[in-house]
C-alpha positions as CSV (number, residue, x, y, z in Angstrom):
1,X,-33.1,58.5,210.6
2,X,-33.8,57.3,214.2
3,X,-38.0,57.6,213.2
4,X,-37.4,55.3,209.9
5,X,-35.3,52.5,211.9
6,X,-37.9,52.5,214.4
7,X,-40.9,52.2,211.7
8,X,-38.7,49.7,210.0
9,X,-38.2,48.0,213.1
10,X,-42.1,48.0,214.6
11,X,-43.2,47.0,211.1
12,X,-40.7,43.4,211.3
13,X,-42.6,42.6,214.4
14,X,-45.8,41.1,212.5
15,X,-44.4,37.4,213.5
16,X,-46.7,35.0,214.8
17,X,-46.7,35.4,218.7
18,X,-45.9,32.2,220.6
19,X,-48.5,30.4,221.8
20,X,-46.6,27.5,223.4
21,X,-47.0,25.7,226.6
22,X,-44.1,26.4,228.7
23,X,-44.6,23.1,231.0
24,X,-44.2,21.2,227.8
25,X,-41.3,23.3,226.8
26,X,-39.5,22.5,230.0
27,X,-38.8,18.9,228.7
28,X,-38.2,19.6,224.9
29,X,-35.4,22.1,226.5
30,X,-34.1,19.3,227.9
31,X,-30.8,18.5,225.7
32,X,-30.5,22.4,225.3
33,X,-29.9,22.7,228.8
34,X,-26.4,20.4,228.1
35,X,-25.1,24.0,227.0
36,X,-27.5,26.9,227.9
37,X,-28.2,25.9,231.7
38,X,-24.9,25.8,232.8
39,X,-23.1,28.8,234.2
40,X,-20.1,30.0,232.1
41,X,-20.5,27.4,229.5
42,X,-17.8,27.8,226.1
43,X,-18.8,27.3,223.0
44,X,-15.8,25.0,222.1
45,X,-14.3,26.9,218.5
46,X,-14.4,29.3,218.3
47,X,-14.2,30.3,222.5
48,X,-17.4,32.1,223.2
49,X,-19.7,32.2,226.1
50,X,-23.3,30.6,224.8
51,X,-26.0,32.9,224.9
52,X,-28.3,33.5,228.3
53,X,-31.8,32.1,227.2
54,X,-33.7,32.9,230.7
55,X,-36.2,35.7,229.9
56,X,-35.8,36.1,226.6
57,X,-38.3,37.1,224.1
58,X,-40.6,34.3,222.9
59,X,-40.9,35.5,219.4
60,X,-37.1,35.9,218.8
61,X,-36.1,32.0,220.2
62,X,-38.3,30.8,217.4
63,X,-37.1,33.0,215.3
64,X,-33.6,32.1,215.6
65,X,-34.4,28.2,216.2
66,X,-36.4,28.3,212.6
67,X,-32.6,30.5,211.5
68,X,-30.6,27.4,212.9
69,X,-33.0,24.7,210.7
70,X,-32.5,26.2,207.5
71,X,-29.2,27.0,208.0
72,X,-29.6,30.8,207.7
73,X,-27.5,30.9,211.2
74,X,-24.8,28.4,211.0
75,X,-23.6,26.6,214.0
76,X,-23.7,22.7,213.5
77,X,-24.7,21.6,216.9
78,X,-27.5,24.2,216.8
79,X,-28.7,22.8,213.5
80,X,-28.6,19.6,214.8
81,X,-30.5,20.3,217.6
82,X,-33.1,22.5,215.8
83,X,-33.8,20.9,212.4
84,X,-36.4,18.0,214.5
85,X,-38.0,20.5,216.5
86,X,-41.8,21.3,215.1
87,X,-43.4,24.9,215.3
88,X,-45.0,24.2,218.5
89,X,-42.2,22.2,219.8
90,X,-40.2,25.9,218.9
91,X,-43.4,27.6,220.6
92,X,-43.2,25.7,223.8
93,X,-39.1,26.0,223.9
94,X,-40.2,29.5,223.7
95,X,-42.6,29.9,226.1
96,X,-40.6,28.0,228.5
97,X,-37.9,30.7,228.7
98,X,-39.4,33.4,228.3
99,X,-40.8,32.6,231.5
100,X,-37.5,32.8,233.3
101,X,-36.1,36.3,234.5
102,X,-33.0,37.3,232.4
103,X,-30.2,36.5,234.0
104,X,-27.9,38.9,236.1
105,X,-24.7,40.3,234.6
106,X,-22.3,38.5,233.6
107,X,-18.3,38.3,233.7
108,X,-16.1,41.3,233.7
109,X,-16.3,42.9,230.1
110,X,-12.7,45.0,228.3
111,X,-15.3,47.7,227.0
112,X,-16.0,51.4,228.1
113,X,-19.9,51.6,229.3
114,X,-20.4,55.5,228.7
115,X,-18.7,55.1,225.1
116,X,-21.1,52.4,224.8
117,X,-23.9,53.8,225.8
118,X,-23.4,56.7,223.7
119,X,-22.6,54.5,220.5
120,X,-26.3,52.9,221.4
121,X,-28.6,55.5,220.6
122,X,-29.6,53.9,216.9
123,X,-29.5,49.9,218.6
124,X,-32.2,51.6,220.6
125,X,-34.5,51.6,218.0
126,X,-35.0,47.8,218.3
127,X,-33.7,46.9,220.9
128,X,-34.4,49.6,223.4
129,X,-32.5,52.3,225.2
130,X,-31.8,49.5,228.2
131,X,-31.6,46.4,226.1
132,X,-34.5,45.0,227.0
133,X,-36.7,46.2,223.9
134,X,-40.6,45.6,223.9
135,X,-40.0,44.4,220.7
136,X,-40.1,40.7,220.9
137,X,-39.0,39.9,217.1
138,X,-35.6,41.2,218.5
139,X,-33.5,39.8,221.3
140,X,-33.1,41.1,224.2
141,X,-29.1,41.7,225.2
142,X,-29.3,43.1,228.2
143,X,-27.3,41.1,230.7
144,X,-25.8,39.1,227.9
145,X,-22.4,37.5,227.6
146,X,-19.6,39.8,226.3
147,X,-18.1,37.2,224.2
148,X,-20.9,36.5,222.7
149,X,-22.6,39.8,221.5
150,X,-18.8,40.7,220.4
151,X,-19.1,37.6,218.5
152,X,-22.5,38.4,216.5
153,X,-22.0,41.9,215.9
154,X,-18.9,39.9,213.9
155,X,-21.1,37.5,212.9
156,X,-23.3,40.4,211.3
157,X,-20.1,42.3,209.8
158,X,-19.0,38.9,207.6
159,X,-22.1,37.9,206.7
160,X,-21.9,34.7,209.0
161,X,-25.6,35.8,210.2
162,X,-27.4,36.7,207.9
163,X,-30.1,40.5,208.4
164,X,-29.5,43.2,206.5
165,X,-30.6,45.2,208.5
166,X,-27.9,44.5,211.2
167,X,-25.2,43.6,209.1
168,X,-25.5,47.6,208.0
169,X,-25.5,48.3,211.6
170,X,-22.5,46.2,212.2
171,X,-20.3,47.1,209.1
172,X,-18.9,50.2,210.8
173,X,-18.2,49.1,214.2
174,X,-14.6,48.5,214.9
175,X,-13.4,46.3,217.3
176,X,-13.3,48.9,220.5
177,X,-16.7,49.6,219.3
178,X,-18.4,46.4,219.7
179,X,-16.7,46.2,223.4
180,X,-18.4,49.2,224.1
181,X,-21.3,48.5,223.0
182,X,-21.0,44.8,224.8
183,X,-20.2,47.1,228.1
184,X,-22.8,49.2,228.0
185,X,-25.7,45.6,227.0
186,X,-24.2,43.9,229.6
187,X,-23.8,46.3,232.7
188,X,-27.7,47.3,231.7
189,X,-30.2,45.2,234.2
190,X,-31.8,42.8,232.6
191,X,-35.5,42.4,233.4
192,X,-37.7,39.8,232.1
């Protein structure tokens, strides 16, 4: 089972690799940074942390910025914020944070790491054993916010986000589950 999801996984990761110019990218980020740059930001309903951006993979920011456009991944500001942006406006957004270092962990999390960590073995696949996956279709969640992975592995479950590949991987995951599984992303180090 384990070999298929990773063949499934490495053969996703044909996406067009970033070329963007991360100096442009630095002012195009500009109104992002409203949310994303400041420390323990909210998302205002529901109550969420906003995801860490520093150090994440290229590939996946377009990904979900071209997601937020069409309206695959629903969040109205997002949209908003997205739908203008061109490809290489999305490639040099990109580029610009992937050349940060992830950020450190964050805020005290309710879940068990070791239960976590156990529960991991299949999230692995994509997004590696530390979650910091080489992948770089796939996000790395490492060091993320535990509000906010709780929040799209729910996300996944109801359909809100839509891959059906991870809404399978959500469906069984009860609530204790995805604040393991949070627990054991978070306390990971993230590396860039």
């Amino acid at each position: 089972w384990h070999l298929l999801l990773m063949g499934v996984c490495s053969g996703l990761t044909g996406a067009v690799q970033a070329a963007g110019n991360p100096d442009a990218g630095k002012s195009k980020f500009a109104t992002c940074a409203g949310c994303h740059a400041i420390p323990g930001y909210t998302n205002a309903y529901p109550t969420y942390h906003v995801p860490r951006l520093g150090g994440q993979h290229s590939d996946y920011v377009i990904a979900a910025l071209k997601a937020y456009q069409t309206g695959e991944r629903q969040h109205p500001t997002m949209h908003a914020n997205a739908f203008p942006l061109s490809e290489q406006d999305m490639q040099d957004i990109a580029a610009y944070l992937a050349s940060f270092k992830a950020a450190a962990t964050p805020y005290p999390v309710r879940g068990d790491a070791n239960a976590g960590k156990a529960k991991s073995t299949t999230c692995a696949a994509c997004h590696g054993p530390d979650g910091n996956g080489n992948i770089s279709l796939y996000p790395r969640l490492a060091g993320q916010h535990e509000d906010y992975l709780r929040k799209a592995l729910r996300d996944y479950q109801s359909g809100a986000r839509k891959n059906l590949i991870m809404k399978g991987m959500a469906a069984p995951l009860s609530e204790q589950d995805q604040a393991d599984l949070a627990e054991a992303w978070i306390s990971a180090s993230a590396h860039a």
